[in-house]
C-alpha positions in Angstrom: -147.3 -95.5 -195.9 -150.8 -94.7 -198.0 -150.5 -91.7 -200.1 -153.9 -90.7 -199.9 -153.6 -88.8 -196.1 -150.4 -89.6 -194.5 -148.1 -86.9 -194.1 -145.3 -86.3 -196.7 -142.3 -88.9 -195.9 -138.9 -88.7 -198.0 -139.1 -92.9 -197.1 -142.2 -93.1 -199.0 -142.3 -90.1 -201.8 -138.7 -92.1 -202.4 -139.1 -95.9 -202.9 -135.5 -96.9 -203.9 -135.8 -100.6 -204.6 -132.4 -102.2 -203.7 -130.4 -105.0 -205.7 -129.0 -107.7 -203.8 -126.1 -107.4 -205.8 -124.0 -104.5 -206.6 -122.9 -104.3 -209.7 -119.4 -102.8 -210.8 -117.5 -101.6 -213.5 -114.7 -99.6 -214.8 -115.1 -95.7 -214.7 -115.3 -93.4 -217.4 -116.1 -89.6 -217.3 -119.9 -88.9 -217.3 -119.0 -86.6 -220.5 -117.9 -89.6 -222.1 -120.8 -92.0 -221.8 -123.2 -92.1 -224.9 -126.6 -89.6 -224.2 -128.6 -92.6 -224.5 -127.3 -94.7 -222.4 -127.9 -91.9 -219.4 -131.4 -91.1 -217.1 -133.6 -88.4 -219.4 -134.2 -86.3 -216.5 -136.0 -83.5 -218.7 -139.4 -86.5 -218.8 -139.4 -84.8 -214.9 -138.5 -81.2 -214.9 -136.6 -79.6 -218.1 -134.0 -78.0 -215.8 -133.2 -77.2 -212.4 -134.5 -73.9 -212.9 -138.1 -75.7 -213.6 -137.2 -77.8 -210.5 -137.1 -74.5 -208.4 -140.3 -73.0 -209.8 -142.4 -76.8 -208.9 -140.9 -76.9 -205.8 -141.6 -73.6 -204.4 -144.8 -73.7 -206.0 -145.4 -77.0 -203.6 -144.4 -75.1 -200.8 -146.8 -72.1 -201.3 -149.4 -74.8 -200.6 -148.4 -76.0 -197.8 -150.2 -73.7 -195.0 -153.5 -74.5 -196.9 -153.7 -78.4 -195.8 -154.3 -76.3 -192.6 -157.7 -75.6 -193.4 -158.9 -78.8 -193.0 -158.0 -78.9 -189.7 -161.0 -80.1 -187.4 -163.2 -80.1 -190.5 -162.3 -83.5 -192.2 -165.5 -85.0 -189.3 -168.1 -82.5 -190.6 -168.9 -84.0 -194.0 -167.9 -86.5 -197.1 -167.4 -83.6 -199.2 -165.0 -82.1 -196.3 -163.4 -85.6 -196.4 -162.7 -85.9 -200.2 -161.0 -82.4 -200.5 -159.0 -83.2 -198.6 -157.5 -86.3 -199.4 -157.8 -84.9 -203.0 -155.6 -82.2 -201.8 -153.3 -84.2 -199.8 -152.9 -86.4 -202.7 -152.1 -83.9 -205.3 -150.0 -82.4 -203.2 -147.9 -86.1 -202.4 -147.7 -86.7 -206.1 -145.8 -83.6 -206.9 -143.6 -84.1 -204.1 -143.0 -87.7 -205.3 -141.7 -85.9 -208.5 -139.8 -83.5 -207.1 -138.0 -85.9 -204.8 -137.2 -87.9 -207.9 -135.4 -85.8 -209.6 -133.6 -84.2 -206.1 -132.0 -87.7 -205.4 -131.5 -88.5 -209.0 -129.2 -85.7 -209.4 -127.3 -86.5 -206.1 -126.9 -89.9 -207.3 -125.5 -89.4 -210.6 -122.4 -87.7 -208.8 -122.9 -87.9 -205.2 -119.7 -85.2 -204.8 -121.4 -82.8 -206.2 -122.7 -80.3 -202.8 -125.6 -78.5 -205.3 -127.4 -81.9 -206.1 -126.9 -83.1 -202.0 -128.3 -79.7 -201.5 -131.4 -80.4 -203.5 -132.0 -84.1 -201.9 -131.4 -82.5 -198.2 -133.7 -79.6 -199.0 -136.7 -82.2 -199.9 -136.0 -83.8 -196.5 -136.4 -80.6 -194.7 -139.8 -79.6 -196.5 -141.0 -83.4 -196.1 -140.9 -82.9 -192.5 -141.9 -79.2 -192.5 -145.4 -80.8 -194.1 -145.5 -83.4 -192.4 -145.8 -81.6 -189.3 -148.5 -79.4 -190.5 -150.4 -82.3 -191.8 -149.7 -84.5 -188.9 -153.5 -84.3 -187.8 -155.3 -85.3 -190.9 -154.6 -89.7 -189.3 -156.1 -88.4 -186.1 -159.1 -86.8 -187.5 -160.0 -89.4 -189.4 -159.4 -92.6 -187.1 -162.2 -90.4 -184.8 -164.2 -91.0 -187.5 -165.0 -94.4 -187.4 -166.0 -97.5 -190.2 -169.4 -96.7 -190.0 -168.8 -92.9 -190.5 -166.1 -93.7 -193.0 -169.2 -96.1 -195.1 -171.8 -93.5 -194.9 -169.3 -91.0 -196.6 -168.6 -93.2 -198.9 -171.7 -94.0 -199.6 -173.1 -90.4 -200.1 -169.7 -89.4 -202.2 -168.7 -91.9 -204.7 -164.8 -90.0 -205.0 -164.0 -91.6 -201.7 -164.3 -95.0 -203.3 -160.5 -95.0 -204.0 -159.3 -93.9 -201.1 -161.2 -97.4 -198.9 -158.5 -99.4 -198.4 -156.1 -96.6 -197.1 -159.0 -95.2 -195.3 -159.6 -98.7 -193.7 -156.2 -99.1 -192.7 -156.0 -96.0 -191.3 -158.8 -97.7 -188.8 -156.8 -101.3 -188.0 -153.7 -99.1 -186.9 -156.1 -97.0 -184.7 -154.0 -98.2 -181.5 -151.3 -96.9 -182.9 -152.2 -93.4 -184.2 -151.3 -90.8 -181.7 -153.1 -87.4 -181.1 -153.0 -84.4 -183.3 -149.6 -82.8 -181.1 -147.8 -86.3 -180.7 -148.0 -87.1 -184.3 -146.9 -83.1 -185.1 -143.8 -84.2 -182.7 -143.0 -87.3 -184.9 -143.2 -85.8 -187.8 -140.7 -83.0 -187.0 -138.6 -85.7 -185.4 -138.4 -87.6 -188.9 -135.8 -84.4 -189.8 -133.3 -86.2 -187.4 -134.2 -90.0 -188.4 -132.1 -90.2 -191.5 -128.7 -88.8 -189.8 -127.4 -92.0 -188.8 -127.8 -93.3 -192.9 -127.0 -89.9 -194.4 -123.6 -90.2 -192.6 -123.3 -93.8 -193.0 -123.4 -93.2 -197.2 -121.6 -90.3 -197.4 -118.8 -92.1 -195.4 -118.7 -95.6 -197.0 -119.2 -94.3 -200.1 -117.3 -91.0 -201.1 -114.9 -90.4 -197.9 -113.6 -93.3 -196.2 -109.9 -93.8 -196.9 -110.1 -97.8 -199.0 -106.6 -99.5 -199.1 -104.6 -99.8 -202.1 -103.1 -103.2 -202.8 -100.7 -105.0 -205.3 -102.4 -108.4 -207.0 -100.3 -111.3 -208.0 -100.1 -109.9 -211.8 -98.4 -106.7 -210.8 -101.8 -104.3 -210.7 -102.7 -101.7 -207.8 -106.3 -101.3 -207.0 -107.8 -99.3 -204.9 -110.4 -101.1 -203.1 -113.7 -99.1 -203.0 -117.0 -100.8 -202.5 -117.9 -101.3 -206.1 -113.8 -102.4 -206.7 -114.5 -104.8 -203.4 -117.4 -106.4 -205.4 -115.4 -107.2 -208.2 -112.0 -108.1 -207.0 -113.4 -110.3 -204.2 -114.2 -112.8 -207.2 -110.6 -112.8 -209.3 -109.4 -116.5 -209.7 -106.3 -116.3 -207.4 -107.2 -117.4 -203.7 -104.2 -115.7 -202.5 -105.6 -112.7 -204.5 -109.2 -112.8 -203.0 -107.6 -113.5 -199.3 -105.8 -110.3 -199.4 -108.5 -108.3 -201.1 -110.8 -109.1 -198.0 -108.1 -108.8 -195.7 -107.5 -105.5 -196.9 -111.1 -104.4 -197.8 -112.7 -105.6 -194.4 -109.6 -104.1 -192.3 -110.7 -100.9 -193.2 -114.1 -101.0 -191.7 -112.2 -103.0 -188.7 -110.0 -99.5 -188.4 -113.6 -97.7 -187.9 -115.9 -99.9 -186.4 -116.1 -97.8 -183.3 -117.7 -94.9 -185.8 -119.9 -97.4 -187.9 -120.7 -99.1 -184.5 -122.1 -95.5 -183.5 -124.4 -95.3 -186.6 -126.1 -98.6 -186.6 -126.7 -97.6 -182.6 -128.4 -94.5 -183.3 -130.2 -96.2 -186.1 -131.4 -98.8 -184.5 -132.6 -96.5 -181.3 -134.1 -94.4 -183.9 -136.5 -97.5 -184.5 -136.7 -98.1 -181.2 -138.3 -94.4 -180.4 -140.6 -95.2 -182.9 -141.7 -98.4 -182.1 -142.3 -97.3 -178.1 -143.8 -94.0 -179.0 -146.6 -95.4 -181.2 -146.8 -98.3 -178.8 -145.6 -101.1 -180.5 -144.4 -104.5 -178.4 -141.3 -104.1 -180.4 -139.5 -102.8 -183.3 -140.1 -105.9 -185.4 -143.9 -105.8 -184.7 -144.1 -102.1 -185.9 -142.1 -102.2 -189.0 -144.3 -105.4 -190.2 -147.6 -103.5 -189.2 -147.0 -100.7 -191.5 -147.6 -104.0 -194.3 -150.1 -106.0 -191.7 -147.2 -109.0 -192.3 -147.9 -111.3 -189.1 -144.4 -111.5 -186.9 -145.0 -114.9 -187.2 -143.5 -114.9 -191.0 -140.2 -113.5 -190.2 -139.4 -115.4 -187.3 -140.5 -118.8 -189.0 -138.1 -117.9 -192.5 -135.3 -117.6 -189.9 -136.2 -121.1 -188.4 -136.8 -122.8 -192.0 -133.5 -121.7 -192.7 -131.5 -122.6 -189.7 -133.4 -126.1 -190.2 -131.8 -126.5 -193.6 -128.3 -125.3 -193.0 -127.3 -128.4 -194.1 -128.7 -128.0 -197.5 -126.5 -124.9 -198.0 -123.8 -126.8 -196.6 -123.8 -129.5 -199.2 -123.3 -126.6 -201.7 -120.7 -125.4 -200.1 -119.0 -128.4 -200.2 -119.7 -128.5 -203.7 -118.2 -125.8 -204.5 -115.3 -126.4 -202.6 -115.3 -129.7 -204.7 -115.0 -127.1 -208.0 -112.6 -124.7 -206.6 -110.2 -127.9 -205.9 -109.2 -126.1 -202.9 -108.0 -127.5 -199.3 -110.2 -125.6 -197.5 -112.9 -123.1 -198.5 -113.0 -119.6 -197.1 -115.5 -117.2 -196.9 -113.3 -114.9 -199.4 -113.3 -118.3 -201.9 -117.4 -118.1 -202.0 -118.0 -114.8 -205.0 -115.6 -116.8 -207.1 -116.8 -118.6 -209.8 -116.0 -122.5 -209.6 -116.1 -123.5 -213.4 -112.7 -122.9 -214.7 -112.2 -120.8 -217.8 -116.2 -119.9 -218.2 -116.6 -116.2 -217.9 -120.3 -115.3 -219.7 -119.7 -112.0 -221.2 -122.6 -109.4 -222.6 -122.7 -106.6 -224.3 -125.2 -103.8 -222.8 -127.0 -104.6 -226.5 -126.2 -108.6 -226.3 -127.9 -108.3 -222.6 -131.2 -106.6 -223.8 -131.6 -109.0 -226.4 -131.1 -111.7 -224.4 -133.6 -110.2 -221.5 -136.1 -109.9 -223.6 -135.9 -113.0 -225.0 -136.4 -114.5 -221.1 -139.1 -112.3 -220.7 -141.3 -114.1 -223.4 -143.5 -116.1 -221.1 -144.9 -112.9 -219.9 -146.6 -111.9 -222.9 -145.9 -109.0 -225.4 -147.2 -106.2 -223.7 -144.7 -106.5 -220.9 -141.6 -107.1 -223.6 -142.9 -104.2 -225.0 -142.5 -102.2 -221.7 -139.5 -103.1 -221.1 -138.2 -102.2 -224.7 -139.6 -98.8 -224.4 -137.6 -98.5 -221.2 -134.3 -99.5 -222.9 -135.2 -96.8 -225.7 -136.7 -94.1 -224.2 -133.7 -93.9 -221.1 -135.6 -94.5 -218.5 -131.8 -96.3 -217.0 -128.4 -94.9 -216.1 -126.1 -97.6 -217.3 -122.3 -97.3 -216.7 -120.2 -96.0 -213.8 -118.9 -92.8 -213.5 -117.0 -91.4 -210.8 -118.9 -90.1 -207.6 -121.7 -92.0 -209.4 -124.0 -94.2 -206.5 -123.0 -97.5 -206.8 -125.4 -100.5 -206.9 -128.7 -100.4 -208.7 -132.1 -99.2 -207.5 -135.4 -98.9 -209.6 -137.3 -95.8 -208.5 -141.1 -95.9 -209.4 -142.2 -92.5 -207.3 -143.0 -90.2 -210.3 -146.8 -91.2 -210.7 -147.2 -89.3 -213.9 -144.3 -89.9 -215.6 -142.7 -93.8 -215.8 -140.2 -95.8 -213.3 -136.1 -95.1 -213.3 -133.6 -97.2 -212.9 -130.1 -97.0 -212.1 -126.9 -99.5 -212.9 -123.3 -100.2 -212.6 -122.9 -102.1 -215.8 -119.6 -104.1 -216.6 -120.6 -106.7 -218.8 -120.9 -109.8 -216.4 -123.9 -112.2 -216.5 -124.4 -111.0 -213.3 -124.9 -107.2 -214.6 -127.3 -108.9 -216.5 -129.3 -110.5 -213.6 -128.9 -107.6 -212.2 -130.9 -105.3 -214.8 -133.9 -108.0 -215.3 -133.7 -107.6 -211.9 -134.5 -104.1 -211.5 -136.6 -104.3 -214.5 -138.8 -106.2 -212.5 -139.7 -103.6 -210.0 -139.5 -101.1 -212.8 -142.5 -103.3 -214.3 -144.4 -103.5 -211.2 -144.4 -99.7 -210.5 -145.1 -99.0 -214.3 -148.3 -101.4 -214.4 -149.5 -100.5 -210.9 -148.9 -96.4 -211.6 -151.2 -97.2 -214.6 -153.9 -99.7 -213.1 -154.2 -98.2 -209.9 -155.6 -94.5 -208.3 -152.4 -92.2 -207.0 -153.7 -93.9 -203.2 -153.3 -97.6 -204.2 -150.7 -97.4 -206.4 -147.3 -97.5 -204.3 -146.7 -101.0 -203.5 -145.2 -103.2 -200.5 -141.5 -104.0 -200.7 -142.7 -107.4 -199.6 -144.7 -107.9 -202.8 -141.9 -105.7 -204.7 -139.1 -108.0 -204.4 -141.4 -111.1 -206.1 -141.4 -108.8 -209.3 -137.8 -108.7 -209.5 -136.3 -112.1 -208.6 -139.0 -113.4 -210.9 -137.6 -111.9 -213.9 -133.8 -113.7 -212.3 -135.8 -117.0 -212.5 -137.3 -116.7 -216.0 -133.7 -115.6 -217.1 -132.0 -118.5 -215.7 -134.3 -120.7 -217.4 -134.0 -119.1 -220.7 -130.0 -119.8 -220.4 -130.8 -123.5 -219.3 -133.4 -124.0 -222.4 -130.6 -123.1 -224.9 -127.0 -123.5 -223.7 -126.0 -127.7 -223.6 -122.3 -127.5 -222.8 -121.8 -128.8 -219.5 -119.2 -126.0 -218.3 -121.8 -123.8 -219.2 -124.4 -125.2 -217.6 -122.5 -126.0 -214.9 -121.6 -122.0 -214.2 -125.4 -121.6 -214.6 -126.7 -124.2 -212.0 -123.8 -122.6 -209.5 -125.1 -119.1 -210.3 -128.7 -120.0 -209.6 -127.7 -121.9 -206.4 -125.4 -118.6 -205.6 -128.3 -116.4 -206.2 -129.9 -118.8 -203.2 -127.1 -118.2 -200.7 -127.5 -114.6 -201.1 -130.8 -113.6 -201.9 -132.1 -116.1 -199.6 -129.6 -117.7 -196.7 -127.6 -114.6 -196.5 -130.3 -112.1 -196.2 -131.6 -114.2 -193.9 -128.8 -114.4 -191.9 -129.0 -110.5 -191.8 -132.7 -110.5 -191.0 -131.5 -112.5 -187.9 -128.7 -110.0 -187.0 -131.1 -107.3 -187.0 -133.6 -108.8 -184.8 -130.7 -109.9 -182.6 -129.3 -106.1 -182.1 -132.5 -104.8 -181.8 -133.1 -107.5 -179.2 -130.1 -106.2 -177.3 -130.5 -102.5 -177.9 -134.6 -103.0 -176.5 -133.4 -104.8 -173.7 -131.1 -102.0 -172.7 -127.7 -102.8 -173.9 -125.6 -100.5 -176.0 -124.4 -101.8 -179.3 -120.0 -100.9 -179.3 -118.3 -102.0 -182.6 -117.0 -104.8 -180.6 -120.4 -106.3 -179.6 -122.0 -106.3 -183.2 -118.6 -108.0 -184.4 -119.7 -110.6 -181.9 -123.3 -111.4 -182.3 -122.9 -110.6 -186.3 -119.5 -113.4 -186.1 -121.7 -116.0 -184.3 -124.3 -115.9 -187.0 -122.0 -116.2 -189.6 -119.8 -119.2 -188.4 -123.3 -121.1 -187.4 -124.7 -120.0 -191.0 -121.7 -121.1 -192.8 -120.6 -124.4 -190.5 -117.2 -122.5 -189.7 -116.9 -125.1 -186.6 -118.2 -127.9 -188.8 -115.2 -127.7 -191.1 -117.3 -126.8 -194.1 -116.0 -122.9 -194.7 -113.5 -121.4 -192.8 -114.4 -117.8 -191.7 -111.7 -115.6 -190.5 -112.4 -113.3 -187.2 -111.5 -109.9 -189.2 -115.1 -111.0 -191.4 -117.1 -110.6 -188.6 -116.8 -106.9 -189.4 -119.2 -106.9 -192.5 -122.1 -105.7 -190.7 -120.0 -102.2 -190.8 -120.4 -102.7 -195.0 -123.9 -103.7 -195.4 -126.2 -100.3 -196.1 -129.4 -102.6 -195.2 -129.2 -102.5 -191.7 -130.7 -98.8 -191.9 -133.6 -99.6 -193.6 -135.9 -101.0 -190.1 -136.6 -104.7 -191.2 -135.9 -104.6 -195.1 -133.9 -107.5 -195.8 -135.8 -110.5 -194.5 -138.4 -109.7 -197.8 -135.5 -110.9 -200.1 -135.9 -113.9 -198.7 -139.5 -114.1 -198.6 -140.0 -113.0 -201.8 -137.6 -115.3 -203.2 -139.6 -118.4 -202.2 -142.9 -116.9 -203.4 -141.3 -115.9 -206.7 -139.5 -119.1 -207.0 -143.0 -120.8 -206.5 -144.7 -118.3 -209.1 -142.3 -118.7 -211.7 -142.6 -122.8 -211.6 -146.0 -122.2 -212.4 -145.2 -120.1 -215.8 -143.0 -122.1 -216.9 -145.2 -125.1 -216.6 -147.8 -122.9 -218.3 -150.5 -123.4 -215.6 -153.6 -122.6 -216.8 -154.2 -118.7 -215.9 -151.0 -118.1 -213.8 -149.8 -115.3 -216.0 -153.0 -113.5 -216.1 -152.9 -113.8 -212.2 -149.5 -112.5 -211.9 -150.3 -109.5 -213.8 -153.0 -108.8 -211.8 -150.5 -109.1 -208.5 -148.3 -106.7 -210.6 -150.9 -104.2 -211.7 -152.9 -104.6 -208.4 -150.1 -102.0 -206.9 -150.7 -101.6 -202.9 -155.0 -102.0 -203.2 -154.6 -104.8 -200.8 -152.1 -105.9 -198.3 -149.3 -108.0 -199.8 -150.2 -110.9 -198.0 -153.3 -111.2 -199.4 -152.0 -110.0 -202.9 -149.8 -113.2 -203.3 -152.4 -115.3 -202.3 -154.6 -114.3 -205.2 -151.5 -114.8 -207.4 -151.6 -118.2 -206.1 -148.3 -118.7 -203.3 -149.8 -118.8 -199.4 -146.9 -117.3 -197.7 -148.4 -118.2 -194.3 -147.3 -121.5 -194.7 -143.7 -123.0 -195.2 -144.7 -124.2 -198.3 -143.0 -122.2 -200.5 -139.8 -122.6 -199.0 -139.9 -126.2 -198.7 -140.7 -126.2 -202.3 -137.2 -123.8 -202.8 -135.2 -126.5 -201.0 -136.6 -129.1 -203.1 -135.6 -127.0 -206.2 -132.2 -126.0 -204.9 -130.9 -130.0 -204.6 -132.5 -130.6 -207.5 -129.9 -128.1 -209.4 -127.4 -129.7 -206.9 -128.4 -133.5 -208.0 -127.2 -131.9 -211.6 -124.4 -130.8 -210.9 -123.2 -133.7 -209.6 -124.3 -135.6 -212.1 -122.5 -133.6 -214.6 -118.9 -133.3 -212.6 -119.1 -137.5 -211.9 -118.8 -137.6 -215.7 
């Protein structure tokens, strides 16, 4: 959604950029954690108190967008003020909602900081609706009305690309009352994820089991995400036994969510007369159809390359047969890479050294001047987000840290769309500055691949390297075959749900099961997956978020392809990729990548991934046959 004259939307003031990996630690009392290792909150508002007085402020304004109404036509300077207003107006709400879900986040328990959050939902929507005819009014208008107003007042240059996007999605734009109607019906379109969260992740009742060495955990999600990895196969089996017969127990309820989620996008989709739900969440980016349904084709097509690294790692894990509870552990025997929160800066920076010193720099000022919430406390959100909404003041970013290498992948990961949102916010006008998620997720598994590289360049020892070459080929089960494998899930539900079926429990363990097995050659022999796993559609928060995960994948490949070129210190590629970073949303992400050099069009990229996946594979083989 362009800031410049769309209505106020908690989905776009907000832009939580999620990790594919959730990160997980030990506990401690937030009282206990180190001042500078928490979010500075006061760089937004110096108290809640100062909260309250922006926020109403905000809302005294909110009858005057009214004013424009059936004016915006008349004139160029009627035009500019307002999208000037509008725009102002979205930039302190950006803030505001910063800080709202901020606080909820940092103890999701606590009923004051939901209060906030939910209160910023209500008045996105009570804008939105007054605002709702401001797309109308200015699709009437025209491209060659639109040029001439641009032409007599220069102010409007910033606002062309929104302005002329506004035009291409003309078919979809609804009249003044109809959009009114969707923009009060966006108070009821988060339910289905409000009540998902709040149930997965501070109510529902996780089992408690006994381990081989005597210890009871109690298996939360972030406790799933590390005991699902311990070295005991015995230990994993019964951890996702456990884990995933919980959500089995209340698949009925979490069944019921996805459904109304998923007819939510369906009433949007039919309302602004979209062929389907796919075609109107990849028209909000211009991303052709074609692109998501060809990355789940180039995958099924290579299934076998994933399948040869299964069997590698079943090779490693000296086991009988693999099982989907074997795959988060790691396969080199006594090699656990350990890291400081200090040790892991260091080392991130270090990585970080092909991009030049002004974007080490960055990134040092965001370690110094706490612009990150690093340990887990209890009630604390877990997983790791970057948030880049506060124009004016700098990106946030939020972490589970426990020391793994993986918390460190993790934290260049989010540094990467921290980055992004901190050179687009600075390159870019307020209305070009908020970015694609398509483009967003190239910024982050970037700085994966430049860290990865960094470890290969200076560690020799071959169970080492061997723990590295398995954690880069892991990173492309999950970031890219996995999320895949969801993007295909969601197209098939939404498949079902558009062709008139309802979606029970029972039916998304089915088509989400029959993925899985095909995915992970379950009748093939290669990885045994038990029937209780085809549950895990219940666990994965993604599935609410219309269409999000297939651009893991896709940006992956483009990233992949990008970060070859740096390292190979191609002539301009850095320069190029700045650009792409600082460029913001000034041009659809299509189009942004192919200026940065990757044509994602094309299969190209991901044949080039596969290349570069059994070329780590060829290593590793080469380094177990000695």
């Amino acid at each position: 959604m362009n800031h410049c004259f769309k209505s106020i939307n908690i989905a776009s003031a907000l832009l939580f950029i999620f990790s594919q990996t959730q990160a997980v630690a030990q506990t401690r009392e937030r009282s206990e954690v180190p001042t500078e290792y928490q979010w500075n909150l006061e760089d937004l508002y110096p108290s809640v108190e100062a909260w309250e007085e922006a926020k109403d402020k905000v809302v005294s304004q909110f009858d005057e967008v009214e004013k424009f109404k059936g004016k915006i036509g008349k004139s160029a300077k009627n035009l500019l003020k307002c999208l000037e207003f509008n725009t102002e107006l979205s930039k302190e709400f950006g803030r505001l909602a910063s800080y709202a879900s901020m606080k909820s986040d940092m103890d999701i328990r606590d009923s004051n900081n939901l209060s906030m959050k939910q209160e910023l939902q209500q008045l996105a929507t009570e804008f939105g609706s007054k605002a709702a005819f401001i797309t109308p009014e200015i699709v009437e208008l025209g491209k060659k009305k639109i040029d001439s107003f641009i032409k007599k007042e220069p102010k409007l240059k910033i606002y062309k690309f929104p302005l002329y996007d506004a035009l291409r999605t003309k078919d979809h734009t609804l009249s003044d009352k109809e959009e009114k109607i969707l923009a009060q019906a966006g108070l009821l379109s988060s339910g289905p994820y409000d009540i998902f969260s709040i149930f997965r992740d501070a109510e529902a009742p996780f089992p408690t089991i006994k381990l081989s060495d005597g210890n009871e955990v109690t298996l939360s999600n972030a406790a799933y995400t590390m005991y699902r990895s311990v070295p005991n196969q015995a230990d994993r089996e019964a951890v996702f036994k456990a884990f995933f017969g919980m959500y089995e127990k209340f698949k009925g309820t979490f069944g019921a969510q996805l459904y109304a989620n998923v007819k939510t996008d369906i009433f949007y989709a039919k309302t602004r007369n979209y062929e389907s739900s796919l075609h109107s969440a990849l028209d909000s980016d211009n991303i052709p159809v074609e692109v998501y349904k060809t990355l789940i084709k180039n995958v099924n097509d290579n299934l076998d390359t994933l399948h040869r690294y299964l069997n590698l790692k079943k090779r490693m894990l000296k086991v009988d047969t693999l099982k989907y509870s074997d795959l988060y552990t790691s396969p080199v025997k006594d090699v656990e890479l350990k890291y400081t929160y200090e040790e892991a800066q260091k080392l991130i920076l270090d990585s970080l050294e092909p991009l030049g010193k002004s974007y080490q720099d960055t990134v040092a000022k965001a370690f110094k001047e706490r612009w990150l919430d690093v340990y887990p406390t209890p009630g604390k959100r877990s997983g790791a987000y970057s948030n880049g909404s506060a124009y004016d003041v700098h990106p946030y970013m939020l972490l589970n840290y426990n020391g793994q290498y993986e918390d460190v992948s993790t934290t260049t990961h989010e540094l990467g769309h921290t980055m992004h949102s901190y050179y687009a916010n600075k390159a870019q006008p307020y209305p070009t500055a908020d970015y694609s998620i398509f483009v967003a997720e190239v910024a982050s598994t970037f700085n994966e691949a430049l860290l990865i590289q960094k470890m290969l360049d200076t560690i020799k020892d071959d169970d080492i390297r061997l723990s590295l070459l398995m954690n880069y080929l892991e990173g492309i089960r999950t970031t890219v075959v996995r999320q895949t494998q969801f993007a295909e899930f969601e197209l098939a539900i939404h498949d079902k749900a558009e062709g008139g079926e309802p979606l029970t429990g029972d039916l998304l363990n089915k088509i989400y099961g029959d993925i899985l097995k095909r995915y992970y050659g379950h009748d093939k022999g290669v990885c045994y997956i038990d029937d209780l796993y085809s549950v895990e559609w219940a666990y994965i928060p993604h599935f609410y978020y219309n269409f999000y995960v297939y651009q893991y994948a896709t940006s992956f490949t483009a990233s992949a392809a990008l970060s070859e070129k740096v390292l190979a210190k191609e002539n301009g590629v850095v320069e190029k990729y700045m650009n792409m970073l600082a460029a913001g949303g000034s041009d659809y992400p299509i189009e942004l990548l192919k200026q940065a050099g990757v044509d994602m069009t094309t299969s190209d990229p991901f044949n080039e991934m596969m290349a570069g996946m059994n070329r780590a594979m060829d290593e590793v083989e080469k380094i177990l046959d000695k």
